[in-house]
N, C-alpha and C positions, 0 to 999 in steps of 0.2 A: 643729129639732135632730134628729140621725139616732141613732137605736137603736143598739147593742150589732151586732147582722147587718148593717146596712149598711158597705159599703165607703164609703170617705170619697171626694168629686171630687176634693178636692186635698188632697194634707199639706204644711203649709207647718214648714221644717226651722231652728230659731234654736239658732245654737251659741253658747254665753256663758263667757266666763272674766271673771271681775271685773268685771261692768257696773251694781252694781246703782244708780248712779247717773240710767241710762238703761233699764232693763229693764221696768219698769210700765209706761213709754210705748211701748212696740214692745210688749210681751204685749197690754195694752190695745185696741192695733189692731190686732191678729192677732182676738181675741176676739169683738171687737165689727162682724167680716166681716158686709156683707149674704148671702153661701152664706154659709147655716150648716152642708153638709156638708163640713165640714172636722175634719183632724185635725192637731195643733198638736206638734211632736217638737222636745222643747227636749233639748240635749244638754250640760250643763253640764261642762267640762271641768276641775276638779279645781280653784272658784272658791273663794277665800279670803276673801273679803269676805260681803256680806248674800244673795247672789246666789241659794243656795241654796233660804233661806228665804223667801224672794222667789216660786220656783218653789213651790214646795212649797204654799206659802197658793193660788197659780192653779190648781193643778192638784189641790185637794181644792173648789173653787168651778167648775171646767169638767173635765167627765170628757173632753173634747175634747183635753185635753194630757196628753205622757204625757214623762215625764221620765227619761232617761238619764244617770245620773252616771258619771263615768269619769274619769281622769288627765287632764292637761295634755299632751295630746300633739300637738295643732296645730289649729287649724279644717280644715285641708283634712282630716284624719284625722275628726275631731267631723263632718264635713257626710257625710263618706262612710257612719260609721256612721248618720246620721238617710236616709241613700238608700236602706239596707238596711231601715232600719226601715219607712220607708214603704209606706204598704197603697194610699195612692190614685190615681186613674186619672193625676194630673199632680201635677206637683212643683216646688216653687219654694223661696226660699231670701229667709229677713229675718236682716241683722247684728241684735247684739242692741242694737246702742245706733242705730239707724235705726227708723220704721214706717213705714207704708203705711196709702196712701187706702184706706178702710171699704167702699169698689168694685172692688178690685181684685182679687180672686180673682173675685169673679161676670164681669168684665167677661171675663179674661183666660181662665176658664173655657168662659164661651157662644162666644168666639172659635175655641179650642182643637177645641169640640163642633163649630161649624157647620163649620169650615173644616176637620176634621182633620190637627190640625196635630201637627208634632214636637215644634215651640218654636213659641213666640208671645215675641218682645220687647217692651219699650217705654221711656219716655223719662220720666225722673226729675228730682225737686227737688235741689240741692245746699241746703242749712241749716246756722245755725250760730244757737246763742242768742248775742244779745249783752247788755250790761252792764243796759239798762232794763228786761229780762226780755222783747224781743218775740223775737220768732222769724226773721229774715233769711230767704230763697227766693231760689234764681236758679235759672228752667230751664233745664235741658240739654236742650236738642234736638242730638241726635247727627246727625253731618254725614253723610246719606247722599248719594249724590252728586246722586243725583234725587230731588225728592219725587214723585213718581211711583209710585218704590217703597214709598211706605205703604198698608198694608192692600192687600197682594198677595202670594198665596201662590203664591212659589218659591225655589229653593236658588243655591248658589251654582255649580254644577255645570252649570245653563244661563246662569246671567247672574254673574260674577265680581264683578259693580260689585253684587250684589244690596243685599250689605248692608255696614253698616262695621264693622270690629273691636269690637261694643259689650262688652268684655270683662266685668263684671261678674258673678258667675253670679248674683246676686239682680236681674239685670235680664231675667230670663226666667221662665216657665211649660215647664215640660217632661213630655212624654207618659214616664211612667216607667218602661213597656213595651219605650220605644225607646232609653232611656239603659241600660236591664240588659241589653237583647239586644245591643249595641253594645258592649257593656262599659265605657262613659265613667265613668271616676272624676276626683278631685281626685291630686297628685301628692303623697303623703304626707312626703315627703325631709325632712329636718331641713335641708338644705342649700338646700331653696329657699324662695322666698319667691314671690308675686304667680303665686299657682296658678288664678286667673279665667283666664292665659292658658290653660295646657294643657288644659283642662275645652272653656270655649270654642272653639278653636282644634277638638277632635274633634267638638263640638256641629255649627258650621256645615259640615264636609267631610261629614258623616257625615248630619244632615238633609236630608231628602226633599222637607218640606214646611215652609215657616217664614212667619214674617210678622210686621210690625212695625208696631206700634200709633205713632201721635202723640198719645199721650198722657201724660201722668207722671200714675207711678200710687204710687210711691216716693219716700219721704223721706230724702237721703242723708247723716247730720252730718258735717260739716267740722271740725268742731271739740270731738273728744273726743282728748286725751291717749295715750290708754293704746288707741288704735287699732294694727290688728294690721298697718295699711298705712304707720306710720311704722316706714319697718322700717332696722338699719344692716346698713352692706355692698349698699345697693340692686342695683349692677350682679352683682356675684359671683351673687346670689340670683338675680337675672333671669336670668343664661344659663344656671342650672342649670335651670332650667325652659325654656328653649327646648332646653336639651340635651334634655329629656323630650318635649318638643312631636316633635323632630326623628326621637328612637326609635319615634314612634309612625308619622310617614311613613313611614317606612326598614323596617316593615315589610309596607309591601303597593307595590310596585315602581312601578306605573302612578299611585296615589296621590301616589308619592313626587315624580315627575315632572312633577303636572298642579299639584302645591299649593308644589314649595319656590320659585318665587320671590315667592308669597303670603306663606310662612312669611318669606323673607328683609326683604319690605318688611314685614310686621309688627313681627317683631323690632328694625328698624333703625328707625322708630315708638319703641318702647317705650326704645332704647337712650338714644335721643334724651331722655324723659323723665326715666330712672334717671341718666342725667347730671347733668341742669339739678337733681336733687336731693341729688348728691354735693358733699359740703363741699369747700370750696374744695382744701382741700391735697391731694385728692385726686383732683383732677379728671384729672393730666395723668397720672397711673397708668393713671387709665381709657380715657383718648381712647388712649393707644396701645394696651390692649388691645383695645377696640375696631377700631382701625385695621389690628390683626394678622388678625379675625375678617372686618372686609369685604373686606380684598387676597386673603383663603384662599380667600371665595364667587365673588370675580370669577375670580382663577385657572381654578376649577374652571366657571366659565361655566356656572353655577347663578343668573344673574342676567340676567332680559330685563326692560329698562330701559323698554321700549317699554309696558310693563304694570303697572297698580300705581303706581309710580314716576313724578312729574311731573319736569319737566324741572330743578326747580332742587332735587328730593331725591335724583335722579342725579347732579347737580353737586358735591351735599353729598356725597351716599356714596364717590366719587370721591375727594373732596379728604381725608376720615378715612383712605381706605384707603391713597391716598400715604404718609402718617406714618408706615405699616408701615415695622420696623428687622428 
């Protein structure tokens, strides 16, 4: 356990509104880390339920956690204020109704240390309780294209295929030197939603040094209610965060050039998803706006198909952008 003068190796950051259904078990395992220099920055945003009290009994039991109360003003707002608060060399991020394997800050750490890395990823449990009380697990192994690329440190700037969209920001470890001198935040908007993109999206342009573990070291629930990811209006929310994604190309010229048809096949990725979770009656609202936004990228011949893009998500993107009226 580290004294009062030391700095901590990592702080790990949990924002909570209303969880206290799930918040013992995510504190618990933040606690119970084999590194015990850790420090624990729960930033409770303005929770109406037991959530508070909840906090308050952990953090008079672990001088390790330090608790920030403040309004309801967004997780992406609550993460950025736990960035700032942050004292230690790296930085990572637990939902509050999620935990993590009791190795994962030591693993993700000595990784970090040996390799000096920006970020270090890895590869997470989906869970859900069901009716008997066991616990379901299915791992995600994220599609890289090669496994080749595991446990190899480099960016996306030499090898484009390095790594895949793992958009998550709690599916990384981040040097927290390299995220304040970069300026990477969360996109605070009232008006967006699914801000793992814009955070991510500057994390990989912007890293030096990355590397991605096969391992799941993260337990991710499927099945809590009052999750901040069942969100309505999905697609209006996602473009306003690619709108943010895109002001942050737009402003350094050569960036802009070498990443937007990265950005484009990302985005058209995700659009693809905030569809398939739009209620029915509103699907055909979507698909033509949608179809307005790929006819605009093709126009402007901001899209090489040759890249990115397999042969039948060119086909796709083609036949949406037709539908432009």
């Amino acid at each position: 356990m580290m004294n009062n003068k030391e700095k901590p190796a990592v702080s790990i950051i949990v924002t909570i509104y209303n969880q206290e259904n799930y918040l013992q078990e995510c504190l618990e395992s933040i606690i119970n880390q084999t590194l015990k220099e850790i420090e624990i920055i729960c930033i409770n945003g303005g929770s109406t339920d037991d959530s508070g009290r909840i906090l308050e009994e952990y953090a008079k039991k672990d001088s390790r956690i330090k608790v920030i109360t403040g309004e309801n003003l967004g997780q992406a707002h609550n993460t950025n204020v736990g960035i700032k608060a942050a004292t230690g060399k790296y930085l990572g991020c637990v939902d509050s109704d999620d935990y993590i394997d009791s190795y994962m800050c030591e693993i993700l750490y000595n990784q970090a240390e040996e390799k000096q890395l920006d970020v270090v990823k890895y590869n997470y449990f989906y869970f859900k309780d069901d009716p008997s009380g066991k616990v379901r697990r299915i791992y995600n192994m994220r599609q890289i294209i090669q496994s080749k690329y595991y446990n190899v440190v480099s960016n996306i700037e030499k090898d484009k295929y390095f790594l895949s969209m793992c958009m998550p920001v709690w599916s990384g470890l981040y040097n927290r030197e390299f995220i304040i001198n970069n300026n990477i935040w969360l996109n605070e908007s009232k008006e967006t939603s699914f801000v793992d993109n814009g955070f991510t999206f500057q994390v990989l342009i912007l890293a030096k040094r990355m590397c991605y573990l096969n391992r799941a070291l993260y337990f991710y629930r499927t099945d809590n209610k009052n999750s901040v990811s069942r969100e309505k209006e999905p697609y209006r929310k996602l473009r306003c965060e690619y709108d943010y994604i895109r002001k942050f190309l737009e402003k350094d010229e050569e960036r802009f050039h070498t990443y937007i048809n990265m950005y484009h096949f990302y985005k058209y990725i995700n659009y693809l998803y905030v569809y398939s979770i739009t209620p029915s009656e509103e699907k055909q609202k979507v698909i033509q706006q949608m179809a307005v936004e790929f006819h605009e990228a093709i126009e402007k011949k901001e899209i090489d198909p040759t890249t990115y893009f397999t042969t039948e998500h060119w086909k796709d993107y083609q036949q949406v952008a037709s539908l432009a009226k």
